[in-house]
C-alpha positions as CSV (number, residue, x, y, z in Angstrom):
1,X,15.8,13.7,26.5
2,X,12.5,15.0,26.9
3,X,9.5,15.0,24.5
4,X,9.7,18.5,23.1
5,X,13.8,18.1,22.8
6,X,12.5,14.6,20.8
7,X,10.5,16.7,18.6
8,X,12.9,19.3,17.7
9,X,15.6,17.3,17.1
10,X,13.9,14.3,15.1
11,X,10.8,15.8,14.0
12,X,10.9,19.5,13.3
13,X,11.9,21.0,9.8
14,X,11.4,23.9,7.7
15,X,8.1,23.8,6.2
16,X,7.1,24.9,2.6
17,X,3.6,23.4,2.4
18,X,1.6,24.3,5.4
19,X,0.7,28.3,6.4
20,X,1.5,27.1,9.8
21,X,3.5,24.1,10.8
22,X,5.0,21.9,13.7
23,X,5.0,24.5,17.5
24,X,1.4,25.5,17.3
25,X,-1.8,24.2,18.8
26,X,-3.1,23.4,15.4
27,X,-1.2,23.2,12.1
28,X,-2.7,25.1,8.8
29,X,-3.1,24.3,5.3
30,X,-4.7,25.8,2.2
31,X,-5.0,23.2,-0.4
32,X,-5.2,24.4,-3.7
33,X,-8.9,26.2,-5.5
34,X,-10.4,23.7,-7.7
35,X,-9.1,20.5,-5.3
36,X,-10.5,18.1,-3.4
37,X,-8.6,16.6,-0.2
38,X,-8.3,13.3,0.0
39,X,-7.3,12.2,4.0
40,X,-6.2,8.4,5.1
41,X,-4.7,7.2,8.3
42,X,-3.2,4.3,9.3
43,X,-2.0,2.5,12.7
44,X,1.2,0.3,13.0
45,X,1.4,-1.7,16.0
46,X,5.0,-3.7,17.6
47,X,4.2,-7.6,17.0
48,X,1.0,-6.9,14.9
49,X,2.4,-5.4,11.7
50,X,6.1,-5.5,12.4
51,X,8.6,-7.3,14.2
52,X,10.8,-6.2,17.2
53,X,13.6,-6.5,15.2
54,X,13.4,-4.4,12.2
55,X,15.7,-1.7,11.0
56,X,14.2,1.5,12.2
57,X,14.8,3.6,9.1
58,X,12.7,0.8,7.0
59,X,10.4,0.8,9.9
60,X,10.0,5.0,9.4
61,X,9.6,4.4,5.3
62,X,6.5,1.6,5.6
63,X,4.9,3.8,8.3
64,X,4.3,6.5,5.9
65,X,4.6,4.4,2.5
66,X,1.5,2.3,3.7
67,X,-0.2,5.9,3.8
68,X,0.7,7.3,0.9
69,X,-0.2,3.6,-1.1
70,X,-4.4,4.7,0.4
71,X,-3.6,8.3,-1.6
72,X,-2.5,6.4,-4.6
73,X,-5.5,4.4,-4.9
74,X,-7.9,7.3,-5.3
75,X,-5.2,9.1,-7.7
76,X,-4.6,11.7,-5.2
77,X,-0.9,13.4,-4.7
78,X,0.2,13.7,-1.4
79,X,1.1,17.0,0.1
80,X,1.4,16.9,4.1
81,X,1.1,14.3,7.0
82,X,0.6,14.2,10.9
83,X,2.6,11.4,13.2
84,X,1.4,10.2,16.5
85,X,4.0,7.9,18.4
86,X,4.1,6.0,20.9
87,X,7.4,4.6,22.3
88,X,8.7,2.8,25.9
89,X,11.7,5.1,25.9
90,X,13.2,8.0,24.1
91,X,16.4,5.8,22.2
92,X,17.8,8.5,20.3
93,X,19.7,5.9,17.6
94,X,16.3,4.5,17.0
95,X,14.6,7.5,16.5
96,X,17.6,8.6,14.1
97,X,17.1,5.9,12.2
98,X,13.2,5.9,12.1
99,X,13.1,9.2,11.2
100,X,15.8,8.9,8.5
101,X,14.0,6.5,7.0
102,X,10.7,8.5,7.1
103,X,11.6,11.8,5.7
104,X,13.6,9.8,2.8
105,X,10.0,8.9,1.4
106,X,8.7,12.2,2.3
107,X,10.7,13.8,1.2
108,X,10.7,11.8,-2.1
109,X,7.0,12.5,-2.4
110,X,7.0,16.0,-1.4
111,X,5.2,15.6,1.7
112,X,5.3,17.9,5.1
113,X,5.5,16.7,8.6
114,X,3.0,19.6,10.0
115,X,2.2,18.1,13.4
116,X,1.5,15.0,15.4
117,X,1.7,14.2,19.1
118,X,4.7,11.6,21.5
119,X,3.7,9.7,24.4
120,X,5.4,7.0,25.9
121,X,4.1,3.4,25.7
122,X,4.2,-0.3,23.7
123,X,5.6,1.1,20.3
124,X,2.7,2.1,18.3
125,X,2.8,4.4,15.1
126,X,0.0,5.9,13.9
127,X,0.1,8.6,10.5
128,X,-2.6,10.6,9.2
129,X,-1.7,11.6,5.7
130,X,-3.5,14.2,3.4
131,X,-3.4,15.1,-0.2
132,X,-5.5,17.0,-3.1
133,X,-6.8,15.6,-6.0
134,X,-8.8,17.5,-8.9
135,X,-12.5,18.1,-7.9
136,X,-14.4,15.2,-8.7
137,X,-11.6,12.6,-10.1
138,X,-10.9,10.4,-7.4
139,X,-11.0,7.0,-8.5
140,X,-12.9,5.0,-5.9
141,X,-14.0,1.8,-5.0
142,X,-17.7,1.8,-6.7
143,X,-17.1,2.0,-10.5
144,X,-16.2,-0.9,-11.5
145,X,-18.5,-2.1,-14.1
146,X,-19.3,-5.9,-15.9
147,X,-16.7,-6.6,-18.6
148,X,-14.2,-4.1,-17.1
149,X,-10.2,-5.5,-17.5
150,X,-9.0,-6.8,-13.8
151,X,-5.5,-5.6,-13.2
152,X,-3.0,-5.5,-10.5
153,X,0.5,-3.1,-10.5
154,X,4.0,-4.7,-9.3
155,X,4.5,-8.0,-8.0
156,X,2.6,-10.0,-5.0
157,X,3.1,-12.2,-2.5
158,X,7.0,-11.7,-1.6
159,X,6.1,-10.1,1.7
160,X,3.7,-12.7,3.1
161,X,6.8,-15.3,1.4
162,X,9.3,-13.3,3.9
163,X,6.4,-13.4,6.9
164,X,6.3,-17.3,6.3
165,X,10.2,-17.7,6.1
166,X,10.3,-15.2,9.8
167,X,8.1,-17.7,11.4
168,X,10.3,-20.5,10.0
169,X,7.7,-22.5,8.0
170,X,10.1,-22.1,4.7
171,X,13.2,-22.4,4.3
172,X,14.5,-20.0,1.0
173,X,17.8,-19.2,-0.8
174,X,19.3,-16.4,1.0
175,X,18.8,-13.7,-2.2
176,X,15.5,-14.7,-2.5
177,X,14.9,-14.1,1.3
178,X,16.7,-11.0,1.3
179,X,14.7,-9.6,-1.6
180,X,11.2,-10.6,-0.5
181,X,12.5,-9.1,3.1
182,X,12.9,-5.8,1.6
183,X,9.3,-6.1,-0.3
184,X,7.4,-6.4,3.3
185,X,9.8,-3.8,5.0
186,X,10.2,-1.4,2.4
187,X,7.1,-0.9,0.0
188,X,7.0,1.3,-2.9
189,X,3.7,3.4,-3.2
190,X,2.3,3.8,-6.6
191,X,1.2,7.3,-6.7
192,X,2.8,8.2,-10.0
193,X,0.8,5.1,-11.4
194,X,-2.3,6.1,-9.4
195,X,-2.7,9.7,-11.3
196,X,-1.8,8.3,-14.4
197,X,-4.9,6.0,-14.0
198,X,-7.4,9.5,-12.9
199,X,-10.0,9.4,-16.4
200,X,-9.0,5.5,-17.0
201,X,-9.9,3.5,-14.3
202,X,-13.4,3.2,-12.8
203,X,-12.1,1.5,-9.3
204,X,-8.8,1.0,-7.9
205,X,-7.7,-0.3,-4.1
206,X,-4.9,-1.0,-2.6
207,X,-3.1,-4.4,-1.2
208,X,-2.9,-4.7,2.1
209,X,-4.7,-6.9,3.4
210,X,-4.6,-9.4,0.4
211,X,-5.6,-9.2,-3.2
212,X,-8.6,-11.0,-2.6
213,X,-10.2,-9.2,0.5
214,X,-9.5,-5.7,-1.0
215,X,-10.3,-6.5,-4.8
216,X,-13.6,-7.8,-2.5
217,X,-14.0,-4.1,-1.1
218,X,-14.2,-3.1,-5.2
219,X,-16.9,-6.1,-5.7
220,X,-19.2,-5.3,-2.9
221,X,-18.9,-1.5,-3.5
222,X,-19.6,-1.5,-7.2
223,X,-22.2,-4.7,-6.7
224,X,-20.2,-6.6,-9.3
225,X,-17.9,-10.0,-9.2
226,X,-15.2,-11.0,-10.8
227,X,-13.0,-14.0,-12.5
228,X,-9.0,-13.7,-11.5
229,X,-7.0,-16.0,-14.4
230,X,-4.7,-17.9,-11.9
231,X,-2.2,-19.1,-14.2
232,X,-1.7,-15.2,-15.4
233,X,-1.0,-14.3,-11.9
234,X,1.5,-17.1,-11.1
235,X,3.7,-14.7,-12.4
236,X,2.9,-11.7,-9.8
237,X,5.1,-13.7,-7.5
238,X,8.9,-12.4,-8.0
239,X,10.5,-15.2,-6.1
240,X,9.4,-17.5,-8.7
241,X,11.8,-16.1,-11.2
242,X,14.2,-18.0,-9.8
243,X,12.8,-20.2,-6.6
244,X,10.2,-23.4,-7.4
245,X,7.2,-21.7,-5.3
246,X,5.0,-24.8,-4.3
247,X,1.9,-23.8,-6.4
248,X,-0.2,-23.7,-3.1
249,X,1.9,-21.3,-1.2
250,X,2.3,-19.1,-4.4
251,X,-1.8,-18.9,-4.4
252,X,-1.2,-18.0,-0.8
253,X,1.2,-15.6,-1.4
254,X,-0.7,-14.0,-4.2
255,X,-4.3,-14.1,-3.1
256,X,-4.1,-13.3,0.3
257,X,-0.8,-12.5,1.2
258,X,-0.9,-8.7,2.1
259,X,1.8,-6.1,2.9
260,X,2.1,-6.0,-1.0
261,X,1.0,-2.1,-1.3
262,X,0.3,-2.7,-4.5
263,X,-2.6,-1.5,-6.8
264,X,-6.1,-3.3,-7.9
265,X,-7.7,-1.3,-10.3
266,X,-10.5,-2.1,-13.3
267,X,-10.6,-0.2,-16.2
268,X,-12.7,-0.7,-19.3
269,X,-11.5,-3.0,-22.5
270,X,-11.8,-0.3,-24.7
271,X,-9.1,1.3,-23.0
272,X,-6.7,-0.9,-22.5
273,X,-4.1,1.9,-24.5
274,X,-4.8,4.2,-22.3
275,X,-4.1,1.8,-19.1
276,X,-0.7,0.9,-20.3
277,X,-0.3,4.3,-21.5
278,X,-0.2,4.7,-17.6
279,X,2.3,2.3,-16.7
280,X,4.5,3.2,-19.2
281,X,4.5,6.7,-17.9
282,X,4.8,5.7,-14.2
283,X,7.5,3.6,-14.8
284,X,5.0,0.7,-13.1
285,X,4.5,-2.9,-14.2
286,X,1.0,-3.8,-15.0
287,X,-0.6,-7.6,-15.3
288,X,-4.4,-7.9,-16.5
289,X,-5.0,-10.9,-14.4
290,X,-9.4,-11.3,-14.6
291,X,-12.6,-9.8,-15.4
292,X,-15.5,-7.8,-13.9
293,X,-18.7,-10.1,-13.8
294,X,-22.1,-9.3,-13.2
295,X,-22.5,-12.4,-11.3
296,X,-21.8,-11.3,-7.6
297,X,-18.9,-13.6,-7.3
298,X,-15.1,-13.9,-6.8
299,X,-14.1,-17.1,-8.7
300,X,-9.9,-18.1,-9.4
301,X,-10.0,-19.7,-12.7
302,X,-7.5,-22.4,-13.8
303,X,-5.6,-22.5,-17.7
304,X,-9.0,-24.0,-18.9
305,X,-11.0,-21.8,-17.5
306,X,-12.7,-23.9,-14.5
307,X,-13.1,-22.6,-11.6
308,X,-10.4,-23.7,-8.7
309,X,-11.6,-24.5,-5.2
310,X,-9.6,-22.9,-2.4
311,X,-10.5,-22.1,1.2
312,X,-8.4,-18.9,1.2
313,X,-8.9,-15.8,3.3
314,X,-7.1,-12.2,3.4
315,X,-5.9,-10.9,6.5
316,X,-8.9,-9.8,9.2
317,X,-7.4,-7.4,12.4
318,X,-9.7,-9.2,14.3
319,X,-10.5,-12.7,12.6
């Protein structure tokens, strides 16, 4: 099968979104008067952020839900995306299965594959993803402000639990490891919560990389700190519902586990209503877990209020 059979057969749908779509040089899209675009893009690599052996379909979902999670974070909606993949061989039940998986989400979300580009090569995925938001309400990284609530959406640490069962360093109960599987392989993106937080949030990020690099993104953009209240994010860890989590791998998991896709956002106290207002209306569980500080700091705090030493560290690309 050659590379424009690939595309029409895996790729190529009837578009709704774009003025002109998937066959041309260039795809075209109006966004809407009174809109801002909001554009991310993001790289999956074979061996670096997934393993040989995942199912294909959940491996088409996270390649574009991991995308979609950057639109979320700045309250945007998404409306179309491009694909760029690079595979050894054209394996038509993987590419079944990888674009099922894909156009499932998309299709959830109402986003349009309008273009991309195949080559062949180590298997390497690479989206670029594009949305609208209303002129000047993006929610970015630099508004948090000293006193703001500290709160997270969903649960953390189940994906980094599965990573550390893969690599054989734990050893969990097969419904636990089944359900922390699907965390890291099949993410859910927050957009609904994401718009609901546009006039109530001053920053928001989200997870990948671990909630304490990326909440560090917010600090250093909005020149603030902040205080995380460990023993109210014990919780964020769903395994612990019904697993013993070591305390020192659940602070792993939590802190710097990644893959989560979840939200970090700050709002102020005054409008703590209006943030679970949010969640309610998203459908999305919420945990106020800390504080914005003045003091230019990240401190975990235990159940009396003392700061916890730890030598922990979010994921680096090239640490």
């Amino acid at each position: 099968m050659g590379e424009f059979d690939l595309i029409e057969r895996y790729f190529k749908r009837p578009g709704h979104q774009a003025d002109v779509g998937i066959g041309d040089d260039c795809a075209i899209w109006t966004p809407r008067a009174g809109h801002q675009l909001a554009i991310s893009t993001d790289m999956l690599v074979e061996g670096r952020h997934f393993l040989p052996t995942v199912d294909p379909a959940r491996l088409g979902h996270k390649s574009l839900a991991v995308n979609l999670s950057d639109l979320a974070a700045c309250g945007a909606t998404p409306k179309v995306f491009l694909l760029s993949l690079a595979m050894p061989r054209a394996d038509e039940a993987w590419l079944a299965g990888f674009s099922q998986g894909l156009f499932a989400l998309a299709d959830a979300h109402g986003c349009e594959l309008i273009g991309g580009d195949t080559t062949q090569g180590p298997l390497n995925i690479s989206i670029t993803v594009m949305g609208e938001v209303p002129a000047q309400q993006a929610i970015l990284r630099s508004g948090a402000k000293a006193g703001d609530d500290l709160y997270v959406s969903g649960h953390l640490g189940d994906a980094r639990l599965a990573l550390e069962a893969f690599r054989g360093q734990i050893s969990l109960p097969q419904a636990v490891w089944e359900a922390a599987r699907l965390r890291m392989e099949t993410p859910a993106p927050r957009l609904a919560l994401g718009q609901a937080l546009r006039g109530v949030a001053t920053a928001m990020a989200d997870i990948s990389d671990g909630l304490l690099g990326d909440l560090g993104h917010i600090l250093r953009a909005s020149q603030v700190g902040a205080s995380i209240d460990w023993p109210a994010s014990q919780s964020l860890l769903a395994a612990s519902a019904t697993w013993p989590c070591p305390e020192t791998l659940a602070m792993t998991c939590v802190l710097t586990g990644g893959d989560d896709y979840e939200l970090v956002f700050t709002a102020p106290a005054s409008a703590r209503l209006a943030v679970q207002a949010a969640a309610t209306a998203s459908g999305t569980r919420i945990t106020r877990m800390g504080q914005i500080t003045a003091e230019r700091q990240l401190t975990v705090l235990d159940a009396h209020g003392h700061a916890m030493a730890h030598h922990l560290r979010s994921f680096d690309h090239f640490a």
